[in-house]
Legacy VTK file of the C-alpha trace (Angstrom):
# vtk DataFile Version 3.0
C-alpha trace
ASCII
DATASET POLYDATA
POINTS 251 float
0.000 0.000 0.000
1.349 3.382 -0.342
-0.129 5.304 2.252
1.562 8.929 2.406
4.304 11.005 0.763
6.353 10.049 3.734
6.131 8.285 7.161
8.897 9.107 9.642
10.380 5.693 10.787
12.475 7.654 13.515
8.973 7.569 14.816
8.493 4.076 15.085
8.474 2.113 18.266
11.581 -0.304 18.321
10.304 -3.201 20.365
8.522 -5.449 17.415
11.382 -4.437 15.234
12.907 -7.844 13.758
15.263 -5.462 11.133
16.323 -2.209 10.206
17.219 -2.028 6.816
14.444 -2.363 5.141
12.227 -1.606 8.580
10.615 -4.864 9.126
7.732 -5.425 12.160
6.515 -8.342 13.490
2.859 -7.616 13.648
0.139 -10.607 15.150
1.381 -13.701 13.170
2.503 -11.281 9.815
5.023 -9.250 8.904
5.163 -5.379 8.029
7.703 -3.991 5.719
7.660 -0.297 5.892
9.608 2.259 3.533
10.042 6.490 4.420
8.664 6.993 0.944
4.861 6.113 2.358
4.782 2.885 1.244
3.753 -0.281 3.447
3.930 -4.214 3.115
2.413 -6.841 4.864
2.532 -10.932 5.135
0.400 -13.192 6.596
-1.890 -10.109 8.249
-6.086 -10.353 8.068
-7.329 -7.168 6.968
-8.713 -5.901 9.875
-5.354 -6.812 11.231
-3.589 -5.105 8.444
-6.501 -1.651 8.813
-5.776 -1.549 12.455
-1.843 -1.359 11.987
-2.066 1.285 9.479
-4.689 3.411 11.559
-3.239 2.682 14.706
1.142 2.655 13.768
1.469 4.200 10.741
-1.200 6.979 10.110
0.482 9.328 13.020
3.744 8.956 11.408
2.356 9.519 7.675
3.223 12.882 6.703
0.922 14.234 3.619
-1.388 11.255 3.741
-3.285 10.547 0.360
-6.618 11.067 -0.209
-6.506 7.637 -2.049
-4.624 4.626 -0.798
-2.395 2.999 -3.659
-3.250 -1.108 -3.622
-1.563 -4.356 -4.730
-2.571 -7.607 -3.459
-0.293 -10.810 -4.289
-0.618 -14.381 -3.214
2.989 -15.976 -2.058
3.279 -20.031 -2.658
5.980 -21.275 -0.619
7.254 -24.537 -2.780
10.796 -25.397 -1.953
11.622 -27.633 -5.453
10.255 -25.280 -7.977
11.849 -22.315 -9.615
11.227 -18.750 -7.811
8.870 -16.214 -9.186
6.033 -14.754 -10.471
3.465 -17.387 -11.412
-0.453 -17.480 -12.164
-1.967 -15.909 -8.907
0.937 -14.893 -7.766
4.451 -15.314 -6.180
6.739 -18.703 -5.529
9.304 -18.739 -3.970
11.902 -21.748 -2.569
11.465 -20.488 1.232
9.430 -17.961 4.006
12.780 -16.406 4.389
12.682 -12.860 5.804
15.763 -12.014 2.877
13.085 -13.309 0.057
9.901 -11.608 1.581
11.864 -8.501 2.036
12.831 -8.635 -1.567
9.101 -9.151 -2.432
8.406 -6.155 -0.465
10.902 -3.902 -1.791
9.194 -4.455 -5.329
6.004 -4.461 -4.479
6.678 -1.218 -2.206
8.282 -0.104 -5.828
5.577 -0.967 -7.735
2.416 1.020 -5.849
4.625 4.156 -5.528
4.718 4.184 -9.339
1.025 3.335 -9.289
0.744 6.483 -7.458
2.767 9.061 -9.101
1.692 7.495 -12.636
-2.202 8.390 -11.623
-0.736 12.166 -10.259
1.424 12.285 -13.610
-2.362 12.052 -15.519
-4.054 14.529 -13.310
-1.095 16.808 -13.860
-1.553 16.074 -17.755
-5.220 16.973 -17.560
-4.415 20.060 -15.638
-1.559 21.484 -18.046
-3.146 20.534 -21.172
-6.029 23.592 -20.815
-3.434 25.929 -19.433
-1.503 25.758 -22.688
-4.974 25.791 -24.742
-5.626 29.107 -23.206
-2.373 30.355 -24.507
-4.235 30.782 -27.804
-6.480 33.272 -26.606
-5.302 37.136 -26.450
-7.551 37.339 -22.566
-5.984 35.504 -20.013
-6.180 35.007 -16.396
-4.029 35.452 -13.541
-4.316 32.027 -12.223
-3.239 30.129 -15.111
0.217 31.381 -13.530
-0.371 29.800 -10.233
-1.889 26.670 -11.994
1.628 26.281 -14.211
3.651 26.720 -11.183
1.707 24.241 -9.232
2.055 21.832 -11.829
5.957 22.521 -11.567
6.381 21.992 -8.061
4.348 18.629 -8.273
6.731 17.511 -10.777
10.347 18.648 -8.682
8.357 16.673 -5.870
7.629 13.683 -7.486
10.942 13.552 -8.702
12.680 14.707 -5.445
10.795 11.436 -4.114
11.667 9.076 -6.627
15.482 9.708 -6.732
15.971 10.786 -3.266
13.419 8.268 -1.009
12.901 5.742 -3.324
15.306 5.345 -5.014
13.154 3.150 -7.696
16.162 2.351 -9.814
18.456 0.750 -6.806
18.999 -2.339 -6.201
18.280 -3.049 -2.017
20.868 -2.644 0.297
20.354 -6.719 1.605
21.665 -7.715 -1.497
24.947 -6.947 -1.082
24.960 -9.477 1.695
22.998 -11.963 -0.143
24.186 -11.910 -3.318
22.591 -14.719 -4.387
18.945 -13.599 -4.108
19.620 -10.716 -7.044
18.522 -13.376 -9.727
14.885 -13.625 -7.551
15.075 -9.540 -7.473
15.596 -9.088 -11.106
12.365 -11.826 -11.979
10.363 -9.538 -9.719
11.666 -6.317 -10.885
11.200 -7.215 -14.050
8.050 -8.984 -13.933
6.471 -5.801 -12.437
8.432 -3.178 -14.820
10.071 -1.401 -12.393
12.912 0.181 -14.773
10.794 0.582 -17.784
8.021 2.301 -15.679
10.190 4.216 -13.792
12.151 5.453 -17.124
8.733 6.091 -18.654
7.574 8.014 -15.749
11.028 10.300 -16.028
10.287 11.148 -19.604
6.463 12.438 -18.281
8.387 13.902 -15.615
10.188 15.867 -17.885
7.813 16.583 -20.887
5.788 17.662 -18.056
8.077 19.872 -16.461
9.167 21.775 -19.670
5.371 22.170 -20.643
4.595 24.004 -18.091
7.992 26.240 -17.673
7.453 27.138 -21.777
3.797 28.167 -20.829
5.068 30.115 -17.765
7.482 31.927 -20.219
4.834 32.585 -22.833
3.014 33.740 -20.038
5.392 36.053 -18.740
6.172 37.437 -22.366
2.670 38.234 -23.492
2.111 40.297 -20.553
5.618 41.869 -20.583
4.729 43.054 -24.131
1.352 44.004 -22.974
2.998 46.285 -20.439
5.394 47.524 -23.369
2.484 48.805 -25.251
1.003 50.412 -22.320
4.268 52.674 -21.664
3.811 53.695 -25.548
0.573 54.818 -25.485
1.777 56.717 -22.623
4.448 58.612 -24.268
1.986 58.653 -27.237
-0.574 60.352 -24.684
2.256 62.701 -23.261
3.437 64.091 -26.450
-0.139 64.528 -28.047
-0.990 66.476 -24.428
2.263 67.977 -24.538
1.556 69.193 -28.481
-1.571 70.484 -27.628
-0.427 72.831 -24.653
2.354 74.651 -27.460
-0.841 74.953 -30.335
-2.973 76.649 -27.109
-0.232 79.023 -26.000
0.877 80.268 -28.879
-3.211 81.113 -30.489
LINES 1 252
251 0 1 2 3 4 5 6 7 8 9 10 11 12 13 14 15 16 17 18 19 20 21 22 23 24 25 26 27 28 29 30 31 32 33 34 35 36 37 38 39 40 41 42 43 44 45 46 47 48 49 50 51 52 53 54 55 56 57 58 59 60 61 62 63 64 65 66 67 68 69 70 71 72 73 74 75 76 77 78 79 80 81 82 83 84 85 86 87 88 89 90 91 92 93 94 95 96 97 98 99 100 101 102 103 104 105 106 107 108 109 110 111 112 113 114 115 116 117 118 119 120 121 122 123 124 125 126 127 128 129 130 131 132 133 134 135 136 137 138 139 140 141 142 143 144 145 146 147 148 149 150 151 152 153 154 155 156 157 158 159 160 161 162 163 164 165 166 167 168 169 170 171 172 173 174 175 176 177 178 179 180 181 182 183 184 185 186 187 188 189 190 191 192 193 194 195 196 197 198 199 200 201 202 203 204 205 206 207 208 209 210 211 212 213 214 215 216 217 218 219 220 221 222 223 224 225 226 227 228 229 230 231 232 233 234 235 236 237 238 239 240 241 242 243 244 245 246 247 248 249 250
């Protein structure tokens, strides 16, 4: 699930702890894997178990909750002499091992945070796109400015998020002391698209980004030469008033 923009896991209380990097909880008879980037996942939990252990643990530490909670459900089949993976209906893997369900976790944790800034990435498309329309028009408003500048702080958070909290295109830290689990990683990650969602989602990120800033500039330009033709008609005022004071004084 991917609950906030961020839950502070300073915050957490350290005596169901089981491990640290990625922040694992013993919860009931489940597991809870929880990331700082907001998102949260959980083995072997009920779901009133699960609803009461994000209302009760992790909603005070969610900072920015959303309005709507990012899902992904998966069924894990434990079968020790078949090969790891994703299968029909869900997972397999060889073992319950905390490494493998961690490793499950971290993609899974992956995967909804894309979910989320994917449907954002839309909303910002659906936002921009009759911003720039308006462009086309010689009356504009003065909020289209605040809209466009909205729009680019969204996308400098999003990707703040991905690159600094999430870092969606890393490989997880337990890796490098279990080496041989990256070939179970690399199924999952690519099973779920990680990379290619995550590049696809830069691109947006970008396109996005450089819509907006272009509009801003258009913006900025049309009214700068708006207020250019103002101070001429000025001068244009000033002279005619100033011609018309030298044809009255000297009749």
């Amino acid at each position: 699930m991917q609950l906030a923009q961020r839950l502070d896991l300073k915050l957490l209380r350290p005596d169901a702890q089981i491990s640290v990097t990625p922040m694992t909880y013993r919860v009931g008879e489940g597991l809870a894997v929880v990331f700082r980037y907001g998102a949260v996942v959980v083995f072997g939990l009920g779901e009133d178990a699960c609803d009461r252990f994000v209302a009760d643990v992790l909603m005070p530490i969610a900072d920015q909750p959303l309005a709507r909670v990012e899902r992904e459900k998966m069924d894990i089949h434990i079968v020790a002499d078949r090969p790891e993976g994703v299968v029909s209906g869900g997972i397999r893997l060889g073992s319950a091992s905390l490494e493998r369900l961690q490793l499950v976790a971290d993609v899974l944790a992956k995967s909804v945070l894309l979910a989320s800034y994917e449907t954002r990435m839309g909303l910002s498309f659906d936002l921009v796109e009759p911003v720039v329309r308006t462009l086309e028009s010689p009356r504009l408003r003065g909020t289209k400015v605040a809209e466009l500048l909205n729009i680019i702080g969204s996308s400098l958070l999003i990707e703040h998020a991905m690159i600094g909290r999430a870092e969606v295109g890393e490989k997880p830290e337990l890796l490098w002391d279990r080496p041989e689990l990256e070939s179970l990683f690399r199924l999952l990650e690519d099973e779920f698209e990680v990379r290619e969602r995550n590049a696809a989602l830069s691109r947006k990120l970008d396109l996005l980004s450089r819509t907006a800033q272009t509009a801003l500039e258009l913006l900025h330009n049309r009214r700068s030469l708006r207020v250019e033709w103002y101070i001429v008609l000025l001068i244009v005022a000033e002279i005619g008033l100033t011609l018309l004071e030298l044809f009255v004084l000297r009749h």
